[in-house]
C-alpha positions as CSV (number, residue, x, y, z in Angstrom):
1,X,14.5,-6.6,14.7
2,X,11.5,-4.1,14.4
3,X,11.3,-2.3,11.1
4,X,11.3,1.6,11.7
5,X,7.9,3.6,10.4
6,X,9.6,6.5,10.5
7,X,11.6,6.8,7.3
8,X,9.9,6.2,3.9
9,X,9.5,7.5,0.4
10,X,6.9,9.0,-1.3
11,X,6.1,9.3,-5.2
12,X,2.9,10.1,-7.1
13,X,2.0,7.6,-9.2
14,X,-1.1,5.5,-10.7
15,X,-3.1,2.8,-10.1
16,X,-2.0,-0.8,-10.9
17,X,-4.6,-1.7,-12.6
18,X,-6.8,-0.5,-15.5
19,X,-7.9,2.1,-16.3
20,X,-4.1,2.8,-14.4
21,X,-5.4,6.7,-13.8
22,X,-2.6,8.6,-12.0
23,X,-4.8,9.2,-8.6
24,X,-2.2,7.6,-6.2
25,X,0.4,8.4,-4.0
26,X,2.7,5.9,-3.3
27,X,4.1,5.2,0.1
28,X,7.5,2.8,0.3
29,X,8.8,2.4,4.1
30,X,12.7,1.9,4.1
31,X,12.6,-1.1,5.9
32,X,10.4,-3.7,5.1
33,X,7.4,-4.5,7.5
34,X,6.4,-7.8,8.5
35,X,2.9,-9.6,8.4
36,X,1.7,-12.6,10.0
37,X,0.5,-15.6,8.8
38,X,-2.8,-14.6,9.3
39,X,-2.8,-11.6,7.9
40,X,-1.9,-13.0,5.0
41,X,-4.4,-15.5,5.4
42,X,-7.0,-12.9,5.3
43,X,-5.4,-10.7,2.5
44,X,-5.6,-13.6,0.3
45,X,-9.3,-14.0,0.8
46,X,-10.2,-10.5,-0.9
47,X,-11.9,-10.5,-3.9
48,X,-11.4,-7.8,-6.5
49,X,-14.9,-6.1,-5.3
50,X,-17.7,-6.8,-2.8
51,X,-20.4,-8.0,-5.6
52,X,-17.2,-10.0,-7.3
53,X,-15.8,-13.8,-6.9
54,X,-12.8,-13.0,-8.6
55,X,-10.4,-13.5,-6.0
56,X,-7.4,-10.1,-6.0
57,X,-4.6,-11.8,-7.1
58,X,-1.9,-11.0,-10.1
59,X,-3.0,-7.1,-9.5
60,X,0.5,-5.7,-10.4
61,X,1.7,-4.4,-14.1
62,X,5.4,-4.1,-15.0
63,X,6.9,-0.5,-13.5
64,X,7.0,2.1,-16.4
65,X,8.8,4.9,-16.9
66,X,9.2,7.5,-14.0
67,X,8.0,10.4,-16.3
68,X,9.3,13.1,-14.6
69,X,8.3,12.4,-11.4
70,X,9.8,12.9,-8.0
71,X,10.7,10.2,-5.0
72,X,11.0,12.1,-1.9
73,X,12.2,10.5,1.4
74,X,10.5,11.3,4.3
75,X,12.3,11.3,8.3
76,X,10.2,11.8,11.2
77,X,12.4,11.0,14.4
78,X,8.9,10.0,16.4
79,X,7.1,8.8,13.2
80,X,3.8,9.9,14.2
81,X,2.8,10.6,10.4
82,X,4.1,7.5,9.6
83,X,2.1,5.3,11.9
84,X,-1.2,7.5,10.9
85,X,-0.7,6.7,7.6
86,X,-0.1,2.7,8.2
87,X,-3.5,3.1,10.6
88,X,-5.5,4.1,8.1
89,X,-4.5,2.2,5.7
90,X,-5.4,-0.8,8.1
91,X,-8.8,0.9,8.7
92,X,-9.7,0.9,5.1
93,X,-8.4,-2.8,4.4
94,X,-10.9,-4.0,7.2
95,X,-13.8,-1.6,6.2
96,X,-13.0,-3.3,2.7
97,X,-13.0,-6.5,3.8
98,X,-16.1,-6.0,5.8
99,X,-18.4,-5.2,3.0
């Protein structure tokens, strides 16, 4: 079964790790996506910044309170926005990964 891009949630939030500013918004698709094997492969190989050898692993806190903010679910019957937003976030993990 594919996963549909086309209905998700959205929430500002913060970052996972320190200094944890509150700079992000959040984007949870309803269904799950899949990812290969090697994708993961190559999503384990990041390191935590370009000059680092600290490989990017255990990068997740505990959740914290929702502090007044707002989860919003998003529809789009054609989920166009939806597949921009995964293609750029693609586009930034190999730019990333390319440095």
């Amino acid at each position: 079964m594919t996963a549909s891009m086309s209905k998700f949630y959205r929430y500002k939030g913060s970052l996972t790790t320190p200094t944890c500013d509150e700079s992000v918004t959040w984007t949870v698709f309803a269904d799950a996506l899949s990812m290969s094997e090697t994708q993961l492969a190559t999503f384990r190989t990041l390191y935590e910044d370009s000059g680092s050898t600290k490989p990017m692993v255990d990068n997740f806190r505990p959740p914290l309170a929702i502090n007044g903010r707002t989860v919003s679910l998003y529809a789009n019957s054609a989920g166009q926005f939806a597949i921009a937003h995964v293609l750029l976030s693609v586009l930034l993990f190999l730019l990333y990964i390319s440095q």
